[in-house]
Each structure stands twice: as C-alpha cells, then as structure tokens.
Residue, then its C-alpha position, 0 to 999 in steps of 0.5 A: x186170726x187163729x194160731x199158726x204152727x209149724x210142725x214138720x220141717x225138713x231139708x237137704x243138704x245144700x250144695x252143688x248137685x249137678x246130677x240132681x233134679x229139682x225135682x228129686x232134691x223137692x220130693x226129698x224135702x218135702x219127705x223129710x217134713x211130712x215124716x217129721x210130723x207124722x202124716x201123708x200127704x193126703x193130709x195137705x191143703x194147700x201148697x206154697x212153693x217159693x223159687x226164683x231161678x229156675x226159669x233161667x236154669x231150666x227155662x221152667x216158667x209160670x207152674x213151677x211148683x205144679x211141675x216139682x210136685x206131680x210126682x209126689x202124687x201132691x195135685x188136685x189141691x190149689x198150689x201157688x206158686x212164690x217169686x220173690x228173689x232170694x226171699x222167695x222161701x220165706x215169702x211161701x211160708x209166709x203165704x201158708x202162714x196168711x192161709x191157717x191164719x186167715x181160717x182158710x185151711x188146716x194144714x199146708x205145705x210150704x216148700x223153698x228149692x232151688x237149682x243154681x249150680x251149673x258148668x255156665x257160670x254166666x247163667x248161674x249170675x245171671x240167676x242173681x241178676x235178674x233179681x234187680x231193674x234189668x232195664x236200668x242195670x247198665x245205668x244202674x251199674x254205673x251209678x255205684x260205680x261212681x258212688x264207689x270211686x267218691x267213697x273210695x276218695x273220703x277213705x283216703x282222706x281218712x287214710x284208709x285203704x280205697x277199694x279201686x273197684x270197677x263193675x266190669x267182673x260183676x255178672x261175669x266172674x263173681x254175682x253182681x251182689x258181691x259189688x253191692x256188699x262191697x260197697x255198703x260194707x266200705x261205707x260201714x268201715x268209713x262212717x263207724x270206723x268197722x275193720x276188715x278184721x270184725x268182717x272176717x270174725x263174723x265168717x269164721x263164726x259163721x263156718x265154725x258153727x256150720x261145722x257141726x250142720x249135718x245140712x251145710x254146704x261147707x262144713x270146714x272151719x277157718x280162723x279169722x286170719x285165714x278168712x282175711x288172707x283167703x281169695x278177694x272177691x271184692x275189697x274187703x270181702x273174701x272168699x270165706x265171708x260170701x255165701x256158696x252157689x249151690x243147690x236145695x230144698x226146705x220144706x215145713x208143714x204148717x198147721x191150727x190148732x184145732x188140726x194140732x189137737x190131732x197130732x200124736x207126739x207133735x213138736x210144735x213151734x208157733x208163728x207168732x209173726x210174720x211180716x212181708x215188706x217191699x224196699x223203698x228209694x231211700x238216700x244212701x247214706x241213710x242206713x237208719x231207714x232201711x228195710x230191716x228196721x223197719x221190718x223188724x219193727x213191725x214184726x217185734x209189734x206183732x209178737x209183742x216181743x222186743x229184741x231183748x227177748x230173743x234167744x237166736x236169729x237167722x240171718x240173710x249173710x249173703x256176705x257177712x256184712x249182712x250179718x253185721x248190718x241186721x244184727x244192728x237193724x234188728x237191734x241186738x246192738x246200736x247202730x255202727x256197734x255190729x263189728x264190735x258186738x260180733x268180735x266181743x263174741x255175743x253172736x257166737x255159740x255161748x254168747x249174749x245172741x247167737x246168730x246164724x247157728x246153722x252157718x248162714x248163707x256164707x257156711x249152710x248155703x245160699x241156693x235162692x229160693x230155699x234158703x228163707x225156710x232153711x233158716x226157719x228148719x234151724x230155728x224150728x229145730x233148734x226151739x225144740x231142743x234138737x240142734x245137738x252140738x250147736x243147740x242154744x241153751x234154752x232157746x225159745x223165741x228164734x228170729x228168721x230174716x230173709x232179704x231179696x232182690x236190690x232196687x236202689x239202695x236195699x233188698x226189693x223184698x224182705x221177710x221177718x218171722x218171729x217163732x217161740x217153741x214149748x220145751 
C-alpha cells in the first residue's frame, strides 16, 4: 500500500445555522482545506463526501455531494457519495484513504457536512432516527423499554437509584439516542459501581476544553455541580453531558507521497491506519465484545502502536458515557475503570491521555455527517503543534473514533484512525 497523508484540513464552527445553506457551509470548508495547504482545486482527483441527514432536511437524495460541490467549480471528477449515520465523515475519509492507498490517485478530497438544526423539531429527530431498523423501531422500542424496567429492578435491589424511564419522549422531544445512552449509561453504574458524578466530570471536561475552540459550538465552561444540577434528558444524563443539534462541515485533503514531494511548506500528518467496521448481535451484557474493541484492535494492528503510544484521542461523546465507554474499549483504562480514570483527571488537558481537546460532540458539536473529520481537524492540528491553549505537549500519535447508527446493542458503523505527526 502507499503512505497516506493529510495534508490540508479545514472547517466551521459547528452551530445552528438556520439562514445557511449546506451549500455555502461545504464551500467554506472546503476553502479552508485547500488554503491550508496550498492548492486549487483543479488539483483534486477525486472526491468523497460523507452526509447522512440531508434527505430528511431538504428532501435531497442520491447526488448529494454532486449538488454541494458544482458551485465550487469541483465537477468532472468522480465523487462519491458516503451514508453511514453519524459515521458517515469518518467513513469519506476512509474511502479517500483506501483511493491514495490503493495507487489509484494522488490527491483527494474528503468533505463531511451537515444540516440538522431546524424550527421542526421532529424532523431534526427524525434525522438521528432513521440511523436505526426502522421497520422494527416500534418493537424495537419497546424491547429497551422492558430491558430498562428489569435494570431499573436490580438497582434497587442494590439501593440505587431506578431511571423510571419510559420511550414515549424518544423522537419527540430529545433523539431516541439519548434513551439508549441512558440505558447503557445505568447498566455501567450497576455492574462497576460508575456515579453520576464521574459522568458529569467528563462533561464539564469536556466544555472546559471547548472553551478555547475557535470551531465549538459551545464555548461556555461549567462545574461538575453545575453539570449535575442542570435539565435531565434521561436519568442520569443531563443537559451538559449530550452533544448539541447543530450544523457543519470539515474537510481534509489528503495526498502520497510522491504528490507530498511537490508541496512547498506542507505540514503533513500521516495516516497510519484506517479501519471500517460493522456492529454484530451481541448480548447485552457483553460490553467486552463490543465494536470498539474490536475496532480498536484492529486498528492499534494496523499501526503497529498499542494503546500506550498514544498521546490524544477523539472520541464519539454522543453523550459522556460514550467517552467513558471508549476510553476503556480503546484501552486507556480496564474495564469498568473509565468513571475513575476520568475523575482522577488523566483525560483532561495536562493529564496521562487527554481526550477529546476540542470538546467532543457534547461542546464542539454533533451535526451527523461532519463530525468523523471535525475530530481528525483537531488531532491534525493538534500533531502539528497548532491547537494554542489547548495544544497536548508533544503530541504525536493522535486517535479519532466515529460511531454511527444502533442495531441491537452497538453502533451499525464505526470508524477508527490512527495519525502520527512529524514536529
């Protein structure tokens, strides 16, 4: 395979843009990745552009990424269009990765954006709904339902606090998502004794780090108490501990080396893995099989690097229990240790693994398609030293994770990349 490297990134701030087009927010993006680096776009090959909700917020369908880039004057070349839930931007990256890897082109493009933010608030769920089975969701539904009133009778046979949960807001007045994490969130608390508390210093991370992000959709910092004593969404996450609706675009130009021989004054950040997956039935209970271990584990392969080599990750903190589940999958910590590895601070700036320095999802943003290469424009910027008050001294190997979609148990997709930069 040849070496991959990216070499151009750029994006917007994420947030509720309802006088943007997709359009304009993709062209600003893409602008940003091609100054970045020094070139036009007459230079590109080839194209991928992730997306994953815009035929429920436009009604826009198969050419999706032929529409948002005619105006830029990008035509003629092949473009190729990415639907993979919220890992649709990570999985574009990965296709262009797969296009230099495989010797087919020199210089490509990979663009994640998306609309989410609308007045219709049940459109907007609807976007995150359709990222399931949706001709099971009704039984699908119900299923947890069930699953969450027989957790909720084990905590209270450990006196803990039940959720007394029901479906009937999902999709309606919060993402059906937020009932999942709840769920597994609850069940984390009841097999490794994880607090609420441990959830909420991950979020109020979180928003401290994305205080300094220019690109953050929220840029306001909050204490632990104040994450726990804000709006519940679903027992035990609060407001502060699940990612925005919003709006965006990333972008990254991605390149070879014989085309990185060409470039004048090139930061370059090289892709030493890239690894795709599909989520599989798996029990409940078995959180030692799930996707992003086994991702993880592919990946680190691929690299040749284990968890211990690496200085930051990214992660998919759709709500902070995410981040608590995949600092353990990706082996930062043991299993059940992620509550306690994040309250001893090592996932903080200036701490042992410093983890999601640009906010994540519950600070940056979350608008579906774009988030996979928001993550990989904070480590790209970080490995090249640029990342300014939140910059992780002497970053060089940089970890993105990018879940998407739910059938049964885990994300439908998931994408891993592994980056090393030269400073």
């Amino acid at each position: 395979m040849q070496e991959v490297f990216i070499v151009g990134v750029g994006m917007i701030r994420f947030g509720k843009h309802y006088e943007r087009s997709l359009m304009s927010m993709a062209a600003e993006a893409v602008s940003a990745a091609l100054t970045d680096v020094g070139i036009s776009k007459e230079e590109l090959e080839a194209v991928w552009v992730g997306n994953a909700g815009q035929g429920v917020s436009t009604g826009q369908e198969s050419i999706r990424g032929q529409v948002a880039l005619r105006p830029m004057g990008i035509e003629g070349i092949p473009i190729m269009n990415v639907d993979n839930a919220c890992a649709s931007g990570s999985s574009a990256l990965h296709g262009a990765w797969l296009g230099i890897a495989g010797g087919l082109y020199r210089c490509v493009l990979a663009l994640g954006m998306e609309k989410v933010a609308s007045h219709d608030k049940l459109k907007t769920f609807q976007t995150f709904f359709v990222g399931t089975d949706v001709e099971e969701l009704p039984a699908y539904l119900s299923h947890l339902a069930e699953l969450s009133r027989e957790l909720d009778r084990r905590m209270v046979e450990k006196g803990m606090r039940p959720a007394e949960a029901d479906m009937e807001g999902a999709g309606k007045t919060r993402s059906g998502a937020m009932d999942i994490y709840s769920l597994v969130s609850r069940y984390h608390m009841w097999r490794y004794g994880t607090t609420q508390r441990q959830l909420a210093v991950i979020a109020s991370k979180n928003h401290w780090h994305g205080s300094m992000n220019p690109y953050a959709q929220y840029r306001y910092t909050c204490t632990v108490e104040e994450v726990m004593e804000e709006k519940l969404v679903s027992w035990p996450l609060t407001r502060p501990m699940c990612a925005p609706i919003g709006d965006g675009a990333a972008a990254a130009v991605l390149c070879s080396s014989d085309y990185l021989k060409r470039l004048n004054g090139a930061r370059p950040v090289r892709i030493l893995a890239s690894a795709l997956a599909s989520g599989r039935n798996r029990d409940f209970e078995r959180f030692e099989e799930d996707i992003s271990k086994r991702l993880a584990d592919r990946a680190y392969e691929m690299a040749g690097l284990g968890p211990e080599d690496v200085d930051l990750a990214e992660v998919h903190d759709a709500t902070a229990f995410g981040e608590l589940h995949q600092t353990e999958t990706l082996g930062f910590c043991g299993e059940g240790e992620g509550g306690r590895f994040a309250e001893s601070g090592a996932t903080r700036l200036g701490g042992k693994k410093p983890v999601n320095t640009s906010g994540g999802l519950e600070s940056r943003g979350h608008p579906i398609g774009a988030t996979g290469l928001a993550q990989v424009h904070e480590l790209v910027t970080q490995l090249r030293g640029e990342a300014g008050k939140r910059q992780v001294e002497g970053a060089r190997i940089g970890v993105a994770l990018n879940g998407g979609g739910i059938l049964g148990y885990e994300e439908a997709a998931m994408c891993m990349h592994v980056l090393e930069g030269r400073r």
